[in-house]
Each structure stands twice: as C-alpha cells, then as structure tokens.
N, CA, C and O atoms as CSV, one atom per row, in Angstrom:
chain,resi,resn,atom,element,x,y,z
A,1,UNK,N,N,110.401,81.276,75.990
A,1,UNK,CA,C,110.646,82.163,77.117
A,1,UNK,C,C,110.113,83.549,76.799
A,1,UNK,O,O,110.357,83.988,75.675
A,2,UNK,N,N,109.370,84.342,77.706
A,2,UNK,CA,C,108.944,85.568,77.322
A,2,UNK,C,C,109.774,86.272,77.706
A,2,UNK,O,O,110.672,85.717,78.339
A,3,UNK,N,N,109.867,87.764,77.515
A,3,UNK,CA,C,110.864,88.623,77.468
A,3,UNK,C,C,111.276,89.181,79.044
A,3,UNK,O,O,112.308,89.697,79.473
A,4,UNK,N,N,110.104,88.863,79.628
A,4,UNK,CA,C,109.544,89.195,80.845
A,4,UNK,C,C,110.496,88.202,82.251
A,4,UNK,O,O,110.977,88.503,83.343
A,5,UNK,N,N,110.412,87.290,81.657
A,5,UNK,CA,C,110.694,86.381,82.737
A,5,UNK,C,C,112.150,85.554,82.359
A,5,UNK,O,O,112.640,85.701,81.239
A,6,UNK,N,N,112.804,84.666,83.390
A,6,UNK,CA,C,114.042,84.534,83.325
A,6,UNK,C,C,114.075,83.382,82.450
A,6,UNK,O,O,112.935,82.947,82.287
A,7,UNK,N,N,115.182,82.561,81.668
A,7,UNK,CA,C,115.017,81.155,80.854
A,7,UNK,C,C,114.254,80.364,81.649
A,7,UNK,O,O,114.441,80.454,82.862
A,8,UNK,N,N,113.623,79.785,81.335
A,8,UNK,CA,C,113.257,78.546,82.137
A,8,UNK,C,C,114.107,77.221,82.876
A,8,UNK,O,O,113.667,76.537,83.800
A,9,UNK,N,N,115.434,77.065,82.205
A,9,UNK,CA,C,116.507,76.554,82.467
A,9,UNK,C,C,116.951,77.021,83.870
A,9,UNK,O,O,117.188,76.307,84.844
A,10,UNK,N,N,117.026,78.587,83.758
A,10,UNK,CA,C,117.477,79.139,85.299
A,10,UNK,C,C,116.756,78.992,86.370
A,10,UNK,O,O,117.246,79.172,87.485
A,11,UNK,N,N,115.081,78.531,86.128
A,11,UNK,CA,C,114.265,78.443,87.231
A,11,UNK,C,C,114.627,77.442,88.571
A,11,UNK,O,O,113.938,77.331,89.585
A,12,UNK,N,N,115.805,76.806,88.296
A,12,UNK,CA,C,116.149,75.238,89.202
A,12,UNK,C,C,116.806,76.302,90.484
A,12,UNK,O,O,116.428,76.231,91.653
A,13,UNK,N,N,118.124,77.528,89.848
A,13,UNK,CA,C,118.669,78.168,91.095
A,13,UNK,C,C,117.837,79.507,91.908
A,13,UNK,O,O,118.238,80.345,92.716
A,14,UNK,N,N,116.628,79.280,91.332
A,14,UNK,CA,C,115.498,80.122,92.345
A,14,UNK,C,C,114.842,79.506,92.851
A,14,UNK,O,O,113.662,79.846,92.769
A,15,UNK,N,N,115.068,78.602,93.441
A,15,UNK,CA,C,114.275,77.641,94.008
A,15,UNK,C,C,113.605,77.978,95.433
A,15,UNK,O,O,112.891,77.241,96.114
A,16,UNK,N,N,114.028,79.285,95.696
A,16,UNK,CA,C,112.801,79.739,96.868
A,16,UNK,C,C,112.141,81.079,96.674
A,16,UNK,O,O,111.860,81.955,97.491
A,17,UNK,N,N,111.894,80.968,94.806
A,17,UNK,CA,C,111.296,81.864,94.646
A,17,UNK,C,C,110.457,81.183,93.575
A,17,UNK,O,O,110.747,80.037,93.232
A,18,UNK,N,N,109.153,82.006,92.880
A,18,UNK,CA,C,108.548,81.467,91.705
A,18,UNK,C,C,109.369,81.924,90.730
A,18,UNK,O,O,109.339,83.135,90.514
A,19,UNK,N,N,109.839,81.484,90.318
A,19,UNK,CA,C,110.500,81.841,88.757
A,19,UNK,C,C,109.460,83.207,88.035
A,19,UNK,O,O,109.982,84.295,87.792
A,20,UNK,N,N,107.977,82.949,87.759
A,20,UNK,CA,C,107.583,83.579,87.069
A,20,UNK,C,C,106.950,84.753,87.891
A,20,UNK,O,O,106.016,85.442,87.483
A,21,UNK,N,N,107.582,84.894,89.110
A,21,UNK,CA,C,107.098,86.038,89.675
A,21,UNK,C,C,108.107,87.271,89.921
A,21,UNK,O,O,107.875,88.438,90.238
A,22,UNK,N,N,109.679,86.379,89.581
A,22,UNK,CA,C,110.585,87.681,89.302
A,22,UNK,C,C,110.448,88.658,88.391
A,22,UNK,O,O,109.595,88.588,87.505
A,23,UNK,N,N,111.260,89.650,88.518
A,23,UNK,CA,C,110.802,91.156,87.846
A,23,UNK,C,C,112.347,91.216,87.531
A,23,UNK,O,O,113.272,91.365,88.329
A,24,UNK,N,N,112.381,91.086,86.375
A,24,UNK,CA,C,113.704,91.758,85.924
A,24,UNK,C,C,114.103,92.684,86.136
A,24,UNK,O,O,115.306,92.711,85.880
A,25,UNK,N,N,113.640,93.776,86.591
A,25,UNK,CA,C,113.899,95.108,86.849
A,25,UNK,C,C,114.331,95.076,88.495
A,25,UNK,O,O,115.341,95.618,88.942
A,26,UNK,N,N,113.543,94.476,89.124
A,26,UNK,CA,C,113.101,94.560,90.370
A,26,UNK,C,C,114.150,93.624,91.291
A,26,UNK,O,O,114.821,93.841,92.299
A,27,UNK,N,N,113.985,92.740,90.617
A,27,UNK,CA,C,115.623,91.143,91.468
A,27,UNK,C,C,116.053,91.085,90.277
A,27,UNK,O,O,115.755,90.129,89.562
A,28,UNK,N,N,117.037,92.360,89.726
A,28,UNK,CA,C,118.123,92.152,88.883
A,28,UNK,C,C,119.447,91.513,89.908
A,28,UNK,O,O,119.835,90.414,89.511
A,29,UNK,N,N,120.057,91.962,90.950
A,29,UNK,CA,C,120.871,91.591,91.739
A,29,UNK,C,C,120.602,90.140,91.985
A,29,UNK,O,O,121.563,89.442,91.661
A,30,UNK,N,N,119.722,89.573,92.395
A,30,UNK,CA,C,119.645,88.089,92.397
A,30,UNK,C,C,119.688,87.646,91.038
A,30,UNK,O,O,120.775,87.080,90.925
A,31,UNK,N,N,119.050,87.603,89.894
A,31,UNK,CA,C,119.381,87.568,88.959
A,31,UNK,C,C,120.476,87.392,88.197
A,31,UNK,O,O,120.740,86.335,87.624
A,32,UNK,N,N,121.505,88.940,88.139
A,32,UNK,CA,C,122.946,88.706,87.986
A,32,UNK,C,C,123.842,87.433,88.653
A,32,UNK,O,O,124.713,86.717,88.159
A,33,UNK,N,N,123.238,87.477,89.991
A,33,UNK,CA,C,124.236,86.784,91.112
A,33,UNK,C,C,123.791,85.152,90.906
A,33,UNK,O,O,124.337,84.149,91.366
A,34,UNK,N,N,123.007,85.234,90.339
A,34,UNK,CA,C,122.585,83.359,90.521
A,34,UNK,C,C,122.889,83.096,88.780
A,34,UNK,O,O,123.365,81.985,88.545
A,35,UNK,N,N,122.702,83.843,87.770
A,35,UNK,CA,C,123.681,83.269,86.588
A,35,UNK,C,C,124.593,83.017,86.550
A,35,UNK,O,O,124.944,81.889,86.204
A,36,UNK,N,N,125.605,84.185,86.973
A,36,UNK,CA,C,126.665,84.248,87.033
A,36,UNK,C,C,127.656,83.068,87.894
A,36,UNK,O,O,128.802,82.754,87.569
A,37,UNK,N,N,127.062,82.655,88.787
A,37,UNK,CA,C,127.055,81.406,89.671
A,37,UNK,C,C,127.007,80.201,89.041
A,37,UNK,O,O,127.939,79.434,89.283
A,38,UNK,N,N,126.111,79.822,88.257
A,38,UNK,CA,C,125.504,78.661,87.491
A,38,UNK,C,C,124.956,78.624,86.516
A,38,UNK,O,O,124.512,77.595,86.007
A,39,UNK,N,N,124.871,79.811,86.032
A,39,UNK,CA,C,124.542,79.798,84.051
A,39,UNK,C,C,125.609,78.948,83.142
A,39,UNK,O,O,126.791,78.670,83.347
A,40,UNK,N,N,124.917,78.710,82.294
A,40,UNK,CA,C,125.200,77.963,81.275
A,40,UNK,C,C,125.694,78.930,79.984
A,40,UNK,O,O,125.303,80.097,79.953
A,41,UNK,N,N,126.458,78.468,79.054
A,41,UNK,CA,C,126.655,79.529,78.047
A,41,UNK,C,C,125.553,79.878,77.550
A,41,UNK,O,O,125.594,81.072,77.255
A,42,UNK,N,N,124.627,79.426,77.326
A,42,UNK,CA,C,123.107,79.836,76.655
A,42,UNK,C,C,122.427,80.744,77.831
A,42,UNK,O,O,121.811,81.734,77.438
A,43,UNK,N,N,122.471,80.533,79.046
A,43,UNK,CA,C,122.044,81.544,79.994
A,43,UNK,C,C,122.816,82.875,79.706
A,43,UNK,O,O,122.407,83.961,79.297
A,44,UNK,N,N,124.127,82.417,80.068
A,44,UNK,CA,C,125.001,83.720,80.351
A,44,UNK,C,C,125.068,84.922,79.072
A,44,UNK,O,O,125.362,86.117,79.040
A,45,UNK,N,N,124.615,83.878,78.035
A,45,UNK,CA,C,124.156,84.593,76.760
A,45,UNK,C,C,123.055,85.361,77.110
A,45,UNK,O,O,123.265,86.571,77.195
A,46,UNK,N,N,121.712,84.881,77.380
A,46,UNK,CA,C,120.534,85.574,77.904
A,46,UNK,C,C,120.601,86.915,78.581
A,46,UNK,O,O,119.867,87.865,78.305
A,47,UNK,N,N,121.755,86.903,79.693
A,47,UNK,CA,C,122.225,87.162,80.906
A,47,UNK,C,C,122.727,88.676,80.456
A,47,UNK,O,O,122.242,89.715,80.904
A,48,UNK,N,N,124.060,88.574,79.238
A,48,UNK,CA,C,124.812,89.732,79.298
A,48,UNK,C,C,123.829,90.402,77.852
A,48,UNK,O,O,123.878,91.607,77.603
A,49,UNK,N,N,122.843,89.279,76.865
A,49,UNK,CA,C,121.898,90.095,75.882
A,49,UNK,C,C,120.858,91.674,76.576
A,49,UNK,O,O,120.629,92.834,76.232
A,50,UNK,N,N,120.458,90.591,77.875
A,50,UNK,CA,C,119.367,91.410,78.534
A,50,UNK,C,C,119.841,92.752,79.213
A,50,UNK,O,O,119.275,93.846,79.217
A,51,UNK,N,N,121.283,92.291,79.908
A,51,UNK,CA,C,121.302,93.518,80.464
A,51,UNK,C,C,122.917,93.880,79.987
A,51,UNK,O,O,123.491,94.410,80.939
A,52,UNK,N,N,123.210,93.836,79.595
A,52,UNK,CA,C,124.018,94.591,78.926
A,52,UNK,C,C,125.872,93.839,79.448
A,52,UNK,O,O,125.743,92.806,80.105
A,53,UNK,N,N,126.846,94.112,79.295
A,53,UNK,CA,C,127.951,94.167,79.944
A,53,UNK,C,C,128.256,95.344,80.722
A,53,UNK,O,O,128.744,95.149,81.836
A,54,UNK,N,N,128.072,96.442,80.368
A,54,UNK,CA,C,128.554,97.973,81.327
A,54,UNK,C,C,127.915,97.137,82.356
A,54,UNK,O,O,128.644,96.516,83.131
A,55,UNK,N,N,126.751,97.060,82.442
A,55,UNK,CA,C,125.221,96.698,83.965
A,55,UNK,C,C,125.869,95.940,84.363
A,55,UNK,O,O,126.272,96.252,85.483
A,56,UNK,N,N,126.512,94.274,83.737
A,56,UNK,CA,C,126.795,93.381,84.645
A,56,UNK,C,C,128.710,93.539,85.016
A,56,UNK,O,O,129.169,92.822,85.905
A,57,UNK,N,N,129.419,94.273,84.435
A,57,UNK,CA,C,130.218,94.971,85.145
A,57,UNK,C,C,130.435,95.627,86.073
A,57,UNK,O,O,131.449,95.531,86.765
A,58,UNK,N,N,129.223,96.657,86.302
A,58,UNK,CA,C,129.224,97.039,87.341
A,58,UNK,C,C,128.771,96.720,88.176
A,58,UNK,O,O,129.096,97.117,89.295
A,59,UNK,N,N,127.693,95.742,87.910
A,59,UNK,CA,C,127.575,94.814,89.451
A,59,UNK,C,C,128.622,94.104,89.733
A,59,UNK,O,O,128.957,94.163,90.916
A,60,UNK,N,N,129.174,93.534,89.138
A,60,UNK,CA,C,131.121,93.256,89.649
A,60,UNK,C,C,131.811,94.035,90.412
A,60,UNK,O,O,132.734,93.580,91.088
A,61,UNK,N,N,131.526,95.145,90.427
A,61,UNK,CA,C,132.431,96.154,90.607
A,61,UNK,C,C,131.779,96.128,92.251
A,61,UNK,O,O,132.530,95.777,93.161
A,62,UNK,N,N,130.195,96.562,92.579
A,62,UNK,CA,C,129.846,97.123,93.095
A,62,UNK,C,C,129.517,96.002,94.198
A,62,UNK,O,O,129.470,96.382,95.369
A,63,UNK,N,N,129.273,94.581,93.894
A,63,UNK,CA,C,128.062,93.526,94.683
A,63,UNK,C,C,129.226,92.356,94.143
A,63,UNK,O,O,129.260,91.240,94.660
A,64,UNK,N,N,129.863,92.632,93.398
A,64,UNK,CA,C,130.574,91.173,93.320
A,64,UNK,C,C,131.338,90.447,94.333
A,64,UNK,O,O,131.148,89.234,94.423
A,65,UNK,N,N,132.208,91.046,95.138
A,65,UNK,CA,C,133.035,90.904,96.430
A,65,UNK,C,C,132.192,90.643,97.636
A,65,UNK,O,O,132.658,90.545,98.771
A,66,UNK,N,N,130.829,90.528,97.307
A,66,UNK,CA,C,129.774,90.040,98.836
A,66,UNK,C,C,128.907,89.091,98.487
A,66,UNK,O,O,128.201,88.340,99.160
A,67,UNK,N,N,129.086,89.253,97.132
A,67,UNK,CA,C,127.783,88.181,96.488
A,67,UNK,C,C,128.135,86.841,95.522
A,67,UNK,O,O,127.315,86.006,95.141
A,68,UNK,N,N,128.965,86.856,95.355
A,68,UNK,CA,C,130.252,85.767,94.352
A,68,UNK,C,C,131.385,85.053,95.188
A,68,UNK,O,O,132.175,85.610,95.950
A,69,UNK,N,N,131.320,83.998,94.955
A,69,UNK,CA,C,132.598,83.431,95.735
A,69,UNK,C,C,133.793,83.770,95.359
A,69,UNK,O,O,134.085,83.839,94.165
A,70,UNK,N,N,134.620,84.018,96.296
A,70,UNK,CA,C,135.986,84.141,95.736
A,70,UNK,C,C,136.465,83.925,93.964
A,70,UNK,O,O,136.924,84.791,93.219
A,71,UNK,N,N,136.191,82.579,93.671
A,71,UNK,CA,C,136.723,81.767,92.401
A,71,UNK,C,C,136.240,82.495,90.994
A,71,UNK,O,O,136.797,82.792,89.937
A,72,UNK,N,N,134.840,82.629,91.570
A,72,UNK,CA,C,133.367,83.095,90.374
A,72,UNK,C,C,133.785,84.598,90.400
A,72,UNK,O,O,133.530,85.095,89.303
A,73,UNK,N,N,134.258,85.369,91.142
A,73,UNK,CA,C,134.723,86.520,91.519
A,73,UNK,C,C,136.030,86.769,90.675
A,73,UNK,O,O,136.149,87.923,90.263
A,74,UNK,N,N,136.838,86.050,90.410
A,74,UNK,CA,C,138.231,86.379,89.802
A,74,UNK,C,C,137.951,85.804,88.781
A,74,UNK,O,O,138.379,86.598,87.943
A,75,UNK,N,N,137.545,85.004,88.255
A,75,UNK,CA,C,136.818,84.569,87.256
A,75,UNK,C,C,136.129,85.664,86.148
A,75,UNK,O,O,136.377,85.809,84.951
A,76,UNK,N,N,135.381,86.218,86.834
A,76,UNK,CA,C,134.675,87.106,85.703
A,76,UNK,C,C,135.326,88.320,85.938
A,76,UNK,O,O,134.928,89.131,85.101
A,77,UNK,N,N,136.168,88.826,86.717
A,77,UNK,CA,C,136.948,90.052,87.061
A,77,UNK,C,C,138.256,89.846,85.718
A,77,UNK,O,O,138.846,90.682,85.033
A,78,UNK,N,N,138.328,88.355,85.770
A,78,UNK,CA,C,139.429,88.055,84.194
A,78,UNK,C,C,138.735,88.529,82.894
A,78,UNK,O,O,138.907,89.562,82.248
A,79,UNK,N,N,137.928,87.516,82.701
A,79,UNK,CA,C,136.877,87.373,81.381
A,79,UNK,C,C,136.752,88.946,81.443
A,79,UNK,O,O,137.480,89.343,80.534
A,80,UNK,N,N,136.323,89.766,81.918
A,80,UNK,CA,C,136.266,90.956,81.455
A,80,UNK,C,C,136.865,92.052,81.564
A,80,UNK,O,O,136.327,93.135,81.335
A,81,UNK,N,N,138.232,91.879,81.982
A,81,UNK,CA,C,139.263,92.751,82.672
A,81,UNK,C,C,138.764,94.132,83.393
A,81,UNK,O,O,138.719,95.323,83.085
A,82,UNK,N,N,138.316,93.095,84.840
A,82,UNK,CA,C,137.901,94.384,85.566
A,82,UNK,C,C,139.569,94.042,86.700
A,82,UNK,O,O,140.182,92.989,86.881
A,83,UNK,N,N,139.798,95.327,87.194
A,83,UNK,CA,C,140.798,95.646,87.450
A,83,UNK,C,C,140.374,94.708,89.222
A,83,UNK,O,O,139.163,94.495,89.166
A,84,UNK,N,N,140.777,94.308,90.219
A,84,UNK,CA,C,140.257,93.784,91.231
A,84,UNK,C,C,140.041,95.174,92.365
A,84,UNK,O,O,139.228,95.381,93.266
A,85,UNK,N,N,141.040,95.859,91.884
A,85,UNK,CA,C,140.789,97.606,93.229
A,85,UNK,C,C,140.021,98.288,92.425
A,85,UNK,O,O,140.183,99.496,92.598
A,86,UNK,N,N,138.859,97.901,91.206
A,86,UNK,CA,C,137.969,99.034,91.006
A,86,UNK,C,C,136.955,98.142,91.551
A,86,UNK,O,O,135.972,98.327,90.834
A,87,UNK,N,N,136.675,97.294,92.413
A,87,UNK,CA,C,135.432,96.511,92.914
A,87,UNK,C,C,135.937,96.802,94.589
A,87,UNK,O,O,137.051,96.836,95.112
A,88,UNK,N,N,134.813,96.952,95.018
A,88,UNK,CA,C,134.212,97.412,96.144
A,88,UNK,C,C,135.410,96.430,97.334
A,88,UNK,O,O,135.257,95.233,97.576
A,89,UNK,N,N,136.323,97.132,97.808
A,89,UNK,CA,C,136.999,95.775,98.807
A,89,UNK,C,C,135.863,95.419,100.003
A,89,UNK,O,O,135.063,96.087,100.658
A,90,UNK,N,N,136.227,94.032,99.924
A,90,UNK,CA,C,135.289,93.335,101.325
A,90,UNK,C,C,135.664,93.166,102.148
A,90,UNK,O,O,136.264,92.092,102.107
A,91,UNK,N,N,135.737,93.814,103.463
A,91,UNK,CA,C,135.985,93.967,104.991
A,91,UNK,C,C,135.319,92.871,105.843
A,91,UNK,O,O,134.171,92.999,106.270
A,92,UNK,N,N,135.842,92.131,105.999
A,92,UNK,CA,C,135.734,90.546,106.600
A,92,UNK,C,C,136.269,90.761,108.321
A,92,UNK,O,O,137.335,91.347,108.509
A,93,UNK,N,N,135.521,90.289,109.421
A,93,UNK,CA,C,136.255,89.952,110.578
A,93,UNK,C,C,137.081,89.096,110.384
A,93,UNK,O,O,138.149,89.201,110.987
A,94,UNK,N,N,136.892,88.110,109.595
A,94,UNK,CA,C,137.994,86.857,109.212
A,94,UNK,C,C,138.477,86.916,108.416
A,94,UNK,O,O,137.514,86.834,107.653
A,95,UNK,N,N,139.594,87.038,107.564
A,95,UNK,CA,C,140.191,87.294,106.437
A,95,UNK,C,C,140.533,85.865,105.848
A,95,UNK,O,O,141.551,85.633,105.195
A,96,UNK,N,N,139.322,84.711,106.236
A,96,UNK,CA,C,139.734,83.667,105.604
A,96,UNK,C,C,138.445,83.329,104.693
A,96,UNK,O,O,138.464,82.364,103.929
C-alpha cells in the first residue's frame, strides 16, 4: 500500500469511487466515515496511524451524528470517551 492511497482491503466500501483516485487530504470525511463503518482492526489501525485520534475525534464530535449510525456512533463515542453533548446534536423531523 502506498502512503498515498487507502489499504487496498478498504477499496470494496468505495465502490463508487476509484480507490486510487482518493486524496487523503481531500475525502478525509468519506474516508473516516467508511472505516469507521467497516474497518477491520488492521484498517482501523491504518485509520487512527494516518490521521491521528485528536482528527478522528473530532470528526466524532463534529460529522459523527449525520454520518454514523446510531450504534457505530455510541460505539466509538465509548471506545474513546467522547462525552455524547460534546458532538454536534442532530435535529431530525423524525426523532425516530
């Protein structure tokens, strides 16, 4: 894997994108949001090496409540004791 581009393992949940045309810099948010979803411990390793924990904390904080399901959402809000009222509340017409 080059440094550049995502595992090759992860290329299956970009599947309407080229894998080798993401930009780490650029679709970090998809990135975060589709490991975090379906990484593997060897991804999620990749995942928090590359960009850090503060970075993928605060995309918790900031994108997690619109972009994570409920489960995957309290889930990593545990694993890393983020508090649930320091992440962005999500204003739903449906509160289901």
């Amino acid at each position: 894997m080059s440094q550049n581009h995502i595992p090759a393992s992860l290329a299956v949940f970009f599947q309407e994108y080229d894998s080798n045309q993401l930009d780490l810099r650029r679709d970090v948010d998809t990135i975060i949001e589709r490991t975090l979803r379906f990484g593997n411990r060897d991804e999620l390793g990749w995942l928090f090496a590359y960009y850090g924990q503060p970075r993928i904390v605060q995309w918790i904080r900031d994108l997690g409540q619109y972009r994570l399901p409920k489960r995957h959402l309290e889930f990593w809000q545990f694993l890393l004791d983020i508090e649930p009222a320091a992440c962005v509340e999500r204003h739903t017409v449906w509160p289901h």
